[in-house]
KOLNUTOR-576336 format. One record per residue (C-alpha): residue in one letter; x negated, z negated, y. Coordinates in steps of 0.5 Angstrom, whole numbers, plus 500, padded with zeros to 3 digits. Layout:
! residues N
AXZY;...
! end
This chain:
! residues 865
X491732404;X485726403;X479729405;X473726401;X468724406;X463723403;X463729398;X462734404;X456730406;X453731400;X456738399;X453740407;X447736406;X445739400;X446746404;X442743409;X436742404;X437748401;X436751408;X430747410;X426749403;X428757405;X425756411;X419752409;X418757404;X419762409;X414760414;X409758408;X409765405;X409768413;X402762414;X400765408;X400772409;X397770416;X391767411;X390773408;X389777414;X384772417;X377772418;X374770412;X369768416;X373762421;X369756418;X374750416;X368745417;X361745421;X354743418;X349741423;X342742419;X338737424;X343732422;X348733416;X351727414;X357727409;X363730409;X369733405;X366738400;X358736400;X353730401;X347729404;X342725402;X333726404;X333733405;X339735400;X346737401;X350737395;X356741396;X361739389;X368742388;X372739393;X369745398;X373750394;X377754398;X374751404;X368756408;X362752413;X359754418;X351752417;X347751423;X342747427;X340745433;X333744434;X328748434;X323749429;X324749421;X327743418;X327741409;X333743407;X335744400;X342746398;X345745392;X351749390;X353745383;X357748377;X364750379;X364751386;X367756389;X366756396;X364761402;X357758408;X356762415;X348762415;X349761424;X342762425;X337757421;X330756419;X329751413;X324751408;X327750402;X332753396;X339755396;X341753389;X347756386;X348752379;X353755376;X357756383;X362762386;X358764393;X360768399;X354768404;X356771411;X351772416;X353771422;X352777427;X346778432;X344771428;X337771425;X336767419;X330764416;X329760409;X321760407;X324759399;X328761395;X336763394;X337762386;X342765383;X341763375;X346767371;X353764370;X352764378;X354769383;X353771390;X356775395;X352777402;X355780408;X354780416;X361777419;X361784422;X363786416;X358792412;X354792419;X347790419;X349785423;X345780423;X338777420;X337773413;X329773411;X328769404;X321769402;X319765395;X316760396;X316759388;X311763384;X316764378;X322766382;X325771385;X326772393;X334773392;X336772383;X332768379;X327762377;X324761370;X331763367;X336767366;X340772372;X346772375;X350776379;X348778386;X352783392;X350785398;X355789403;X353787409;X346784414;X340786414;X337782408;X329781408;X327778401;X319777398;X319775391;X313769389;X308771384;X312773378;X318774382;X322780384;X325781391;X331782388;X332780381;X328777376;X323771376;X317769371;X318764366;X313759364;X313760357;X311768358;X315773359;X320775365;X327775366;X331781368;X334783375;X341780373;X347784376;X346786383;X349792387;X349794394;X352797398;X352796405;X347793411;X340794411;X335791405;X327790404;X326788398;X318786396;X316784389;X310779388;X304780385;X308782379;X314783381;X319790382;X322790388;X329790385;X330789378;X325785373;X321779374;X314780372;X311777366;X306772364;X302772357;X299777352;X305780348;X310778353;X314783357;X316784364;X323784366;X327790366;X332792371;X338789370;X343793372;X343795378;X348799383;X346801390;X352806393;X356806399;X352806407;X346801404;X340803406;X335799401;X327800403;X324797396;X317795394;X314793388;X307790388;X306789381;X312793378;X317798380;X320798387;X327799384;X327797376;X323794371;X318788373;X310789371;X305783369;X299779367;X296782361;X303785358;X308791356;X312794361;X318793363;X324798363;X328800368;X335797365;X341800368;X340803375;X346808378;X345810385;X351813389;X350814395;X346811401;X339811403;X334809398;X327809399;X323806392;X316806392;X312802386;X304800386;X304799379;X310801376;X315808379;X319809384;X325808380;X324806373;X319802368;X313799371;X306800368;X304796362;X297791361;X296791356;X297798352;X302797349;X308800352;X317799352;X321805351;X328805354;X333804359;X337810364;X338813371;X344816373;X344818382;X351821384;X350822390;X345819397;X339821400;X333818395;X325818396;X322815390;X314814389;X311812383;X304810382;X298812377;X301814371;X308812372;X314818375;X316817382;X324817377;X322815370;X317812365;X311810366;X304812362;X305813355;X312812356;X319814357;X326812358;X333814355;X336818360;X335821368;X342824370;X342826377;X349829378;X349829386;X344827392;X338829396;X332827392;X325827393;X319824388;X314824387;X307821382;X302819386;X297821380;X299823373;X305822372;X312827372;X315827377;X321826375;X321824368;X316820364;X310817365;X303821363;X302822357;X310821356;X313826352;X321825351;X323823357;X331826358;X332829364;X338832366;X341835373;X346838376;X346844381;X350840386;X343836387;X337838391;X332837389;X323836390;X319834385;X311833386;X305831380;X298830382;X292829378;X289822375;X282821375;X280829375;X285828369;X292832370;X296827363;X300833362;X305830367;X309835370;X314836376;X320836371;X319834365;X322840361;X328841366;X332837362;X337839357;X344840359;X342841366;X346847371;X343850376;X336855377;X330851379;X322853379;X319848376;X311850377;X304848375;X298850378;X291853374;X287847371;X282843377;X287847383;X291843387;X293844395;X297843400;X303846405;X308850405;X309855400;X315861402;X319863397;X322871397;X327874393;X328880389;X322884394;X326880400;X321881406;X324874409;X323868406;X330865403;X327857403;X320854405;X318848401;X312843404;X308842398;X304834399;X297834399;X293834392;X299837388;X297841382;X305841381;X310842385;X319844383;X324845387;X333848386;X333855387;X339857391;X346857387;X347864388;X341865383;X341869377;X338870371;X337877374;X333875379;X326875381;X322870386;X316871389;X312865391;X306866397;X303859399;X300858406;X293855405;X290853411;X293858415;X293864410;X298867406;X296867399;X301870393;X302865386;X301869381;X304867373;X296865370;X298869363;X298876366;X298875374;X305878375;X307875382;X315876379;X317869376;X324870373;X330865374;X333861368;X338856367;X333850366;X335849360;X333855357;X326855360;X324859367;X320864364;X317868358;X310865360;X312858359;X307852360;X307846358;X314841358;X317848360;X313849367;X310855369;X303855369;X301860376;X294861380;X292864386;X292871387;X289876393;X291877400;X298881401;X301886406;X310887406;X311892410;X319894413;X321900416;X328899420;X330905423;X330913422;X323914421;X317913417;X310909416;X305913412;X300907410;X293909408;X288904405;X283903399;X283897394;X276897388;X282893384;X288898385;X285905387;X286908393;X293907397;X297912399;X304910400;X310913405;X315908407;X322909410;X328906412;X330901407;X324901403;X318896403;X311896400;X308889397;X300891396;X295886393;X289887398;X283881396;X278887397;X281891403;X278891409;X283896413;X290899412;X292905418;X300906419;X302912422;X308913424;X311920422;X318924422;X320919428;X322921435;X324914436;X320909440;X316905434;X316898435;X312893430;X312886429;X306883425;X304875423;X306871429;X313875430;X310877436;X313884439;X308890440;X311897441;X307903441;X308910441;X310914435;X303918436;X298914436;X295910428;X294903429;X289900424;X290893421;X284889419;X287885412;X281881411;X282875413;X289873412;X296878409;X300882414;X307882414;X308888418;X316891421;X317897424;X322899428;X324906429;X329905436;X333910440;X333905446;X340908447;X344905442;X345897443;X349892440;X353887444;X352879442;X358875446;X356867445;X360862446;X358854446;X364848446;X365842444;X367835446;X365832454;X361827450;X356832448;X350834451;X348840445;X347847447;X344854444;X336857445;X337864445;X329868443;X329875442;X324878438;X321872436;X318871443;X318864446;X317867453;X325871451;X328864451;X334863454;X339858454;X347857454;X349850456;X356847452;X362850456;X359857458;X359863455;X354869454;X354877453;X348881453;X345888449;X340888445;X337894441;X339895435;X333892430;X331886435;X332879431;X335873435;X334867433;X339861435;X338854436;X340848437;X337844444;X337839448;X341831447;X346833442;X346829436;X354831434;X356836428;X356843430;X358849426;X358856427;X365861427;X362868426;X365875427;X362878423;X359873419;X351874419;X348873412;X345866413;X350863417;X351857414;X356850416;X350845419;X347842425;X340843427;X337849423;X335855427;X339861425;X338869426;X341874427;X338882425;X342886431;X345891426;X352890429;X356887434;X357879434;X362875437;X359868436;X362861437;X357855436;X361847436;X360841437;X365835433;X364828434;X368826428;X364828422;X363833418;X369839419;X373838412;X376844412;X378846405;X381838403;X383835397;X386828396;X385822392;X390816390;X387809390;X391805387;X390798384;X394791382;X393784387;X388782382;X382788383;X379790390;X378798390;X374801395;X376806399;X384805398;X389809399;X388816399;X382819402;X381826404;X375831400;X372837402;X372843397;X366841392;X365835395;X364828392;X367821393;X364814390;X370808388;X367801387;X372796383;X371789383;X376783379;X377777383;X375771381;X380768374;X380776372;X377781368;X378789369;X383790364;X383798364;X381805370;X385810369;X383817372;X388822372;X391819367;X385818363;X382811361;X376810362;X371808357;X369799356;X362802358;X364806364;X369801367;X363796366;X359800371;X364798376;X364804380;X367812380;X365818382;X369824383;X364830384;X365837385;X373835388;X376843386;X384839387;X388833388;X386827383;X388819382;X385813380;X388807378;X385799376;X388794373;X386787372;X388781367;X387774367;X381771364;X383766358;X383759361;X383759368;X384763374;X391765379;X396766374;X402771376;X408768372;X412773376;X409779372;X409783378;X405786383;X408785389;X406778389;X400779388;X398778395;X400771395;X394769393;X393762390;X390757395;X384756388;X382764388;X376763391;X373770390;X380772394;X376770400;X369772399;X371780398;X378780401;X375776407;X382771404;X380764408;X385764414;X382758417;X383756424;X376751426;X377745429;X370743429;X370736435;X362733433;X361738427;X363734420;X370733422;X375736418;X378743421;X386742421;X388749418;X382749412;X387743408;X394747410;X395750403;X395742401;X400740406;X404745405;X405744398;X406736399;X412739404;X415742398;X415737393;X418732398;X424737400;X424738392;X425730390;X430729396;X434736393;X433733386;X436725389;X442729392;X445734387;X444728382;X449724387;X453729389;X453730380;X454723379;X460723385;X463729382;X464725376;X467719378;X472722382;X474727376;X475721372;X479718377;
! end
């Protein structure tokens, strides 16, 4: 048999070739993944501001440094030498999308992004300083985080040197879209401008704040002279308008401290001698948010002008600790004077807002009238009003409570030219123990806060104000009753309803509560010009609550009681006496809030205290009996304590020392009161045997009641948290989703139910009051004429990301570069690697293709010989 030479090294070269194209794919494919796990922020190429020259992806030329489309897909790291701060401009021209690491500059000068996609990463523990402006006109987008990812990280301070723009967004235009999840961002608008957001435009008027969401790092963002702190830029001309806020998103870990000069802190932007503006779209979600507009609200429009006034926008808060603060006229959350937005909707948080002078607290501006406020019973809730000018601009703490809202909350004003300060306790059903204390600011005539969730119509509510140090009853003015009934706040509060649905109420005279615990009686004995004579028995189980303005003197005297008869008055302070004797108790300056105790000082009860927890923990227990501090103990992590206490002492447990973990109590029986949470006292009437155990954790608040939530997206769409995440029962869980660059998001599904156009357009989630398992899935499509097209149609590759999808390595942190700097402009050998691979492949493919034409070719000659 003739063996044809030459077939077999064609049929065996090709299978070599064969084999080396698998491998080089292979090893393509593997290289890629590793990109892709890669630090986003390991630099291709170094830029040395003191000397920039040129090199692959920018030009330097005077004090500019132009970067053009040859940077995409490569990331730079921006440094200088010297010390002291250089000219430098940055321009980032249309179609660019690449990614720069700010390592500690100092520059006076614009990043200018005219049309560009860009990731800014902030190097950790570098301090970086731009006396100018970053512009991110609309069309363009910017991504900040610290190279430690969603940190604080690191330092980047951008004061506008532009009167027209904006510290971070824009300048005499339109806004684009600007993010932040990471570092500690500082950002002054110039005089027209926003911290964050909107500019001026020289032709009148102002820009809005573009798209921006935060969520993460440190941010302080300061408007200009008429700028929000985030959101719209002011206005400039008689009959123009400030910018509104634009949309704005803030959730996550972020910590945003805003101030508007001229405007809102956190929404629209005020001006010279113009209307308002609103708030836009503004969804907070989580964080720590502080907001505080000097002309303008908290959170919402700003004021106007020129007395003319723009209605609209919403304010949705799911979740997050929120203080806002708003000026004369304008809510602390809502409108400003004479005006009102669309919609407040608080479904979650912890709130507090408050008007400087004249404005709701949450709600509209003075004067306003139809502001929608709705809040869910999952929202804690404190709303402060204060008069304006001796004027109250029929503001009110919550503007009618809001239709639609859940929950019980008191929502009070104070009689016309009577404001104070300090706390105010809140009783229940004639309970003689205060169920919740609310610190009421200095100068407030209005006041609102949530009510306990166990609240009932049924119920009534007492409120006694501390002025001063005196105990003073709040009355309902219209008939003087100190009963204030609890509704649901969509229906009203009371039948003596005030204006906008709050409870006018007024100062009434001294009060005595007297309780009788034990197996005795009190008679007490007195005389009231107002209400004749008193004369009442009190026993076990019972309570007198006698208004005494006008009494000097009430005598208690202890009758059918062979018992020791302890009393507790006022401070809490122990004072026993014999059954024997009457003691009298001067009333006029100040209530009495009298216990007695009848004891057998044979009968006992037992406390058993056990304080554990991890070795790290440095907590413990403050034991004080009776409200004595010189009967204060302590009982160390590790150790126990049992001990007898007569029945009727109260003993208050507290937390003391170094901790800072979480702790939680393990009660048998539980005591009424007892609640999981760190930090609060608690105590317990010593009715019955206690076995207690206090616990120190280091991992976060005990999710003992768990449901779970499925993330689940395509290659093309980033969604945060991923995976399945553990909720508490009742508890709450916020999503972000964001397309990749060349896609939109084409549909979110919860549960099998999709979302809305203008829901998926707010581009995050929140599941709230958690009761089961739930699934949340988002998907993206490719933009028409570009993008990372998968002609596989499958998913499963999508994580073989296209070396062009730039936006891949700004969110996904995709860039998988290896640095080789050598004198700080040479190209870096792993930034080009994708290029060289695919010439590689194309190489291997033409010699495949020559030999399978040969062997072809071979084949039929020899066919035909």
């Amino acid at each position: 048999m003739k063996i044809n030479k030459k077939n077999t090294v064609l049929k065996y070269g090709f299978l070599a070739v064969a084999l080396i194209l698998m491998i080089a794919v292979s090893v393509f494919l593997s290289g890629s993944s590793d990109r892709s796990s890669a630090a986003a922020t390991t630099p291709d190429y170094t830029i040395d501001l003191t000397s920039p020259a040129s090199g692959t992806g920018w030009t330097y030329s005077g004090t500019i440094i132009a970067f053009d489309t040859n940077a995409n897909g490569h990331t730079y790291q921006i440094e200088q030498t010297t010390v002291g701060t250089l000219s430098r401009t940055m321009v980032f021209n249309s179609g660019v999308s690449t990614a720069v690491i700010f390592a500690g500059i100092n520059i006076a000068g614009e990043i200018n992004l005219n049309g560009a996609e860009l990731a800014l990463w902030i190097s950790a523990g570098s301090t970086n300083t731009i006396n100018g402006n970053i512009l991110v006109p609309l069309g363009s987008s910017i991504l900040i985080d610290s190279t430690n990812p969603g940190s604080s990280d690191g330092s980047l301070t951008v004061t506008s040197a532009n009167s027209y723009a904006a510290g971070i967004g824009s300048s005499n235009c339109s806004t684009g879209n600007s993010t932040i999840k990471g570092g500690t961002i500082t950002a002054t608008g110039g005089f027209y401008g926003a911290g964050i957001g909107g500019g001026g435009l020289t032709t009148g008027g102002a820009s809005d704040g573009g798209t921006i969401a935060i969520v993460g790092g440190t941010v302080n963002a300061t408007g200009g002279r008429y700028g929000a702190g985030i959101g719209g830029g002011g206005g400039n001309g008689n009959g123009q308008s400030g910018g509104n806020g634009g949309v704005i998103t803030i959730g996550g870990t972020a910590v945003v401290n805003a101030y508007g000069t001229g405007g809102a802190g956190i929404g629209g932007g005020g001006g010279y001698f113009t209307k308002n503006g609103t708030p836009g779209v503004i969804t907070i979600n989580g964080g720590t948010v502080t907001a505080t507009g000097a002309n303008g609200a908290g959170i919402g429009s700003s004021a106007p002008l020129n007395g003319n006034v723009n209605n609209g926008g919403t304010i949705t808060i799911n979740g997050g600790t929120v203080t806002a603060t708003g000026s004369t006229g304008c809510a602390g959350i809502g409108g400003t004077l004479y005006g009102d937005i669309d919609a407040i909707i608080i479904t979650g948080g912890n709130i507090i807002a408050t008007s400087t002078s004249g404005g709701d607290g949450i709600g509209s501006g003075g004067y306003g009238t139809s502001t929608n406020v709705t809040i869910s019973s999952a929202a804690k809730i404190l709303a402060f009003s204060r008069p304006a000018y001796n004027d109250y601009y029929n503001a009110v703490p919550i503007r009618g409570a809001g239709t639609g809202s859940t929950g019980y909350y008191v929502n009070a004003i104070m009689e016309y030219g009577r404001e104070f300060s300090g706390p105010v306790e809140v009783y229940a059903d004639g309970g003689l123990t205060p169920i919740l204390t609310i610190d009421i600011p200095a100068g407030c005539y209005g006041f609102a806060f949530q009510l306990p969730s166990d609240a009932a119509v049924s119920k009534t509510y007492k409120l006694v104000a501390v002025e001063s140090g005196t105990k003073k009853n709040l009355v309902r003015l219209a008939d003087e009753s100190p009963e204030i009934y609890s509704v649901k706040s969509n229906t009203g509060y009371d039948a003596h309803d005030g204006w906008n649905g709050a409870l006018p109420l007024k100062f009434e005279g001294y009060i005595l509560t007297l309780e009788i615990v034990g197996n005795g009686t009190v008679n007490v004995t007195g005389n009231s010009p107002k209400y004749g004579p008193i004369n009442e028995t009190a026993h076990e189980g019972t309570n007198i609550i006698s208004f005494a303005v006008d009494v000097t003197e009430l005598k208690l005297t202890p009758t059918n009681g062979s018992d020791v008869f302890y009393q507790f008055y006022n401070s809490g302070m122990a004072h026993p006496v014999t059954y024997n004797p009457s003691p009298t108790y001067d009333v006029s300056g100040g209530n009495q809030n009298i216990y007695a105790y009848f004891i057998d000082p044979a009968e006992s009860t037992t406390l058993d205290l056990e304080v554990v927890g991890p070795a790290v923990s440095q907590g413990k227990i403050t034991v004080i009996v009776k409200g004595d501090p010189y009967s204060a103990f302590t009982v160390d992590k590790g150790t126990a304590y049992s001990g007898n206490f007569y029945r009727g002492d109260n003993v208050t447990l507290s937390i003391s020392g170094t901790a800072t973990d979480f702790l939680y109590w393990i009660a048998s029986p539980e005591p009424a009161g007892f609640f999981l949470g760190s930090g609060a006292g608690q105590t317990i009437w010593m009715m019955e045997d206690y076995d207690l155990k206090a616990v120190f954790e280091t991992a976060g608040p005990l999710i003992t009641d768990p449901h779970y939530i499925t993330a689940i997206s395509d290659g093309k769409t980033i969604l945060a948290p991923g995976g399945v995440s553990a909720v508490q029962n009742g508890g709450e869980r916020t999503f972000i989703f964001i397309a990749k660059s060349g896609y939109y998001i084409s549909s979110v599904t919860v549960d099998g139910t999709p979302l809305t156009q203008e829901q998926i357009n707010l581009g995050t989630y929140t599941f709230v009051n958690v009761v089961k398992d739930h699934t949340i899935e988002v998907k993206s499509a490719q933009e028409a004429g570009g993008g990372s097209k998968d002609t596989n149609n499958d998913t499963n590759n999508d994580t073989n990301k296209d070396a062009d999808d730039d936006t891949d390595k700004i969110t996904d942190q995709d860039n998988g570069v290896t640095a080789d700097t050598n004198d700080g402009n040479v190209a870096a050998t792993g930034g080009s690697g994708i290029l060289w691979w695919l010439l590689v492949l194309i190489i291997l493919l033409i010699i495949a293709g020559t030999l399978i034409w040969l062997y072809l070719r071979r084949k039929k000659q020899h066919d035909v010989t």
